[in-house]
C-alpha positions in Angstrom: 0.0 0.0 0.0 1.6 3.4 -1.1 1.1 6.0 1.4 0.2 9.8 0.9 1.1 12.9 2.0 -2.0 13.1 4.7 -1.4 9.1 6.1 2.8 11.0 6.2 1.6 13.9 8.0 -0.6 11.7 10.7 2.5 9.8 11.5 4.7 12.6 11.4 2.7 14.2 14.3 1.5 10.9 15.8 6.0 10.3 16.0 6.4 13.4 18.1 4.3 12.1 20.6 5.4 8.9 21.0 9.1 9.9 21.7 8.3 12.1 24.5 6.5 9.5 25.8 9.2 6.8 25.3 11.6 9.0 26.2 10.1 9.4 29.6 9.9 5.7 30.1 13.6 6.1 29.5 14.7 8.3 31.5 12.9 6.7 34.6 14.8 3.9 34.0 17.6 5.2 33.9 16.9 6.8 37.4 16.5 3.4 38.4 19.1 1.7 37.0 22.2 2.9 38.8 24.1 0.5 40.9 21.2 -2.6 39.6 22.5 -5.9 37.9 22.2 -6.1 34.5 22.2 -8.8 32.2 24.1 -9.7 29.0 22.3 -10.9 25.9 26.3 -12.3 24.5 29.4 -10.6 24.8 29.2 -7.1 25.9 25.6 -7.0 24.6 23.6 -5.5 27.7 19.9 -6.1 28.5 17.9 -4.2 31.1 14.6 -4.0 31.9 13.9 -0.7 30.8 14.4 -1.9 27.1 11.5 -4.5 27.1 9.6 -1.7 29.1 10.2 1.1 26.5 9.8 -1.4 23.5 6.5 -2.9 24.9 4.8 0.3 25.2 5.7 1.7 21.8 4.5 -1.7 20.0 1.2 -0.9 22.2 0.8 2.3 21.0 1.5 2.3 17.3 -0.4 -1.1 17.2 -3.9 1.1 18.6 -3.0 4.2 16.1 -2.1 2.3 13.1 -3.0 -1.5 13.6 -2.0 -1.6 9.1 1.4 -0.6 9.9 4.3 -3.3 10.9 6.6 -3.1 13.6 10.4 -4.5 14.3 11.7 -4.2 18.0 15.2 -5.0 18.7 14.0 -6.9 21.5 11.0 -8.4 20.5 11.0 -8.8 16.7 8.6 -8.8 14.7 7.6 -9.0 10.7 7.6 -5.6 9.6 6.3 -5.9 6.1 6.9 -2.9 3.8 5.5 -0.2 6.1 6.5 -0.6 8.9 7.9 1.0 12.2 11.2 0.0 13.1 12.1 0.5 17.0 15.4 0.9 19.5 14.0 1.5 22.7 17.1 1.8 23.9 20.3 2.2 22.2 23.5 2.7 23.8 22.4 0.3 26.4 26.4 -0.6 27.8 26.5 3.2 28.4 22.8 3.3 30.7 23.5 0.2 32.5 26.7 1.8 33.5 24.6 5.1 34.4 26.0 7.1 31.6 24.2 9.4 30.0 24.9 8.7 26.2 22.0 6.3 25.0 18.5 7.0 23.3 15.8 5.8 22.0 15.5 5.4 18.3 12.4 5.7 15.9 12.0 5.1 12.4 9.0 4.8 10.0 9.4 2.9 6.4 6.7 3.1 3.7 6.9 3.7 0.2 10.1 1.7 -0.2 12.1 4.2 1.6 12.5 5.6 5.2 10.0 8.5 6.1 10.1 9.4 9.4 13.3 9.5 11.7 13.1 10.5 15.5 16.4 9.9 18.2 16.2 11.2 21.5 18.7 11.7 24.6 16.3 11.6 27.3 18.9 13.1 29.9 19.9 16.1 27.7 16.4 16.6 26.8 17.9 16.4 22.7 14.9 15.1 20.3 16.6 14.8 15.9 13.8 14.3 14.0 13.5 14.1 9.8 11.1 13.6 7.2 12.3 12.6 4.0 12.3 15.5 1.8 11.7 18.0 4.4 15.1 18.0 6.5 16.2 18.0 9.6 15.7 19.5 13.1 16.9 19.2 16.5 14.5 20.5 19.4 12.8 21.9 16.2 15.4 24.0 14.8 17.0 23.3 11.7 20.5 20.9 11.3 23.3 20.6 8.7 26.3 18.4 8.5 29.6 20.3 9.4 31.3 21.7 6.0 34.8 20.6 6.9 36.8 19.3 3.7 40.0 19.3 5.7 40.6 15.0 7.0 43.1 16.5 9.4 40.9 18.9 11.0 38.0 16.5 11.2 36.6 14.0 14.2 34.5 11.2 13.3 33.4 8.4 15.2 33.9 4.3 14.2 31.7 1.7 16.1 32.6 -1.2 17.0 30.8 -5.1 16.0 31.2 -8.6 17.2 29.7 -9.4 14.4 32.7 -8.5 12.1 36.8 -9.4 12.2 38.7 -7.0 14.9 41.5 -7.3 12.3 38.6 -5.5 10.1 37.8 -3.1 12.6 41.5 -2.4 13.4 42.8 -1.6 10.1 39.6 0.6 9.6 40.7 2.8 13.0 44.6 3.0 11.8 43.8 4.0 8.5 41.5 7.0 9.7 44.1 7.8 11.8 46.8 7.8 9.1 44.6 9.6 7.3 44.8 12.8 9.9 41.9 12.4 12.0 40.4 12.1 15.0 38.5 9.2 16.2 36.2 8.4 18.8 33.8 5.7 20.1 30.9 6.9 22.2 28.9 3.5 22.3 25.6 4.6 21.0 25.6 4.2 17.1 22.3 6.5 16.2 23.5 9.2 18.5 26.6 8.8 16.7 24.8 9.2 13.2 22.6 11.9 14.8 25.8 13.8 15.9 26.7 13.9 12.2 23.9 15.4 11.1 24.0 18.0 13.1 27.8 18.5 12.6 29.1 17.7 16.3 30.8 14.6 14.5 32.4 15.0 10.9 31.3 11.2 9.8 30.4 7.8 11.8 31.2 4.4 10.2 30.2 0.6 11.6 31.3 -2.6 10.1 27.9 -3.8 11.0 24.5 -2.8 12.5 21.2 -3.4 12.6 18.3 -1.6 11.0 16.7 0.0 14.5 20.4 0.9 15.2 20.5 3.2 11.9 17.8 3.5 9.9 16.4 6.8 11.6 20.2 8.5 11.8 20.7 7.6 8.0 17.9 9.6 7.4 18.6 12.4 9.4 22.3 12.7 7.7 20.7 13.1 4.3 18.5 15.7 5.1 20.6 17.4 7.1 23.2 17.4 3.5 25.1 14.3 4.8 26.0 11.3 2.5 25.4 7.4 3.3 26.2 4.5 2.6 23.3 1.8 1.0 22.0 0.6 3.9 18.3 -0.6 2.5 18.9 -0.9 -0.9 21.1 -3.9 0.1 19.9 -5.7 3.0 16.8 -4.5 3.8 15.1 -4.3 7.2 15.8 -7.8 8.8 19.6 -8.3 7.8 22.5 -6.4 9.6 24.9 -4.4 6.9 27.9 -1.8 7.2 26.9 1.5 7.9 28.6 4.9 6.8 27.4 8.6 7.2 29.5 11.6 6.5 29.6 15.1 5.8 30.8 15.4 1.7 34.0 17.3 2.7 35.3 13.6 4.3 33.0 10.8 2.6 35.5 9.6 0.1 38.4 9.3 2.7 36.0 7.4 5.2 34.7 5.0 2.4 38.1 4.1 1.4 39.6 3.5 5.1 36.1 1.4 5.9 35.8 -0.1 2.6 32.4 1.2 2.5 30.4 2.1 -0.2 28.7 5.4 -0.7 25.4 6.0 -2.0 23.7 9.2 -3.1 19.9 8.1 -4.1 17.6 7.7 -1.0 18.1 4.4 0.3 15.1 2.3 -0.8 14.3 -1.4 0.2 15.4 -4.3 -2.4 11.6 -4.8 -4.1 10.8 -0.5 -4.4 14.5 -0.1 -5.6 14.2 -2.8 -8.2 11.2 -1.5 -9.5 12.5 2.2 -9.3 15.2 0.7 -12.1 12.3 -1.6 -14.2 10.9 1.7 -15.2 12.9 4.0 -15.3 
């Protein structure tokens, strides 16, 4: 089912809603958390309760406002179809068990064949990105752009880290950066990380692998906010991990060629809409 403008603009406004009231839910558990046990889903892959909280009621909710519309959880699953809502309740989660305030939930919205809606929100810093495909990007409501810094050795990017790929991989991605002239970091929370680049605090961000709730509403907020990416949907879609790269066009091609990462301009479209996009064209 191809959605319009009107069904865009209910979810658009329906979206804001929803992540203050996530976001609330997240930040009392992080109140909560300090000092508690936490449990591992596999190596350094945290768990707490807050995440099944958070996840739970945001399944709930979208399930009452739009029972059509699909939904993928981190935590619980799900078969999202080709609309579909696409949930982090909490990412960063190493960095809240550990009561530090770096994590956020994550919100993105897929119909059409492409991501249209994006929200990530810091619940600590009281920080809410939020894009609409075609329409930009905004933090607390004002208006973002990626940083315009063409210079590699005056830049600072951030490179996550995956279990899920070779360290050797990982390793030679960090020294060639670095070899390059830049400055890397790691803060542990892969769409703040994205969401830092679009609003220039961070010059690019660049994972070996992640995961579509991880991503897919930081992607978006990049592009609209004059960032480039890699092709996250067009290859994988929604239910299989892939690399992810986001960067400001004064740094792409360096970061693509130290992560071996491909860059991709068009708006990154699921496998079915993008092979239909090239039938008739």
């Amino acid at each position: 089912m191809t959605l319009d403008a009107l069904a865009i603009d209910r979810r658009e406004t329906f979206l804001a809603q929803l992540t203050r009231e996530a976001a609330s839910i997240a930040l009392a558990g992080f109140q909560r958390q300090a000092g508690a046990a936490v449990s591992l889903k596999g190596p350094q892959d945290y768990l707490t309760e807050t995440d099944g909280q958070v996840e739970e009621f945001v399944r709930r909710r979208i399930a009452d406002a739009f029972p059509e519309d699909g939904f993928l959880g981190e935590e619980g699953g799900g078969i999202p179809g080709q609309q579909a809502w696409v949930v982090d309740p909490i990412d960063g989660t190493a960095n809240f068990a550990r009561s530090i305030p770096h994590f956020c939930v994550a919100i993105a919205f897929v119909a059409n064949g492409a991501v249209q809606l994006g929200s990530i929100v810091n619940p600590v810093l009281e920080e809410t990105y939020a894009a609409r495909l075609g329409r930009g990007a905004t933090l607390n409501g004002r208006p973002i752009h990626v940083s315009g810094v063409d210079d590699i050795a005056a830049s600072s990017v951030e490179m996550g880290w995956s279990g899920r790929r070779p360290l050797a991989n990982y390793l030679s991605a960090i020294e060639t950066l670095y070899v390059a002239g830049t400055n890397v970091r790691r803060g542990s929370c892969g769409a703040l990380g994205l969401a830092y680049v679009a609003d220039g605090r961070s010059d690019g961000y660049a994972e070996l692998h992640m995961n579509s709730w991880d991503c897919l509403a930081g992607l978006l907020m990049v592009r609209e906010a004059g960032g480039v990416t890699g092709p996250f949907l067009a290859v994988h879609g929604l239910t299989e991990g892939a690399p992810v790269l986001a960067a400001a066009p004064g740094v792409a091609t360096v970061m693509s060629r130290a992560t071996g990462i491909p860059l991709h301009e068009e708006i990154d479209l699921l496998p079915d809409a993008a092979y239909q996009q090239r039938k008739t064209a």
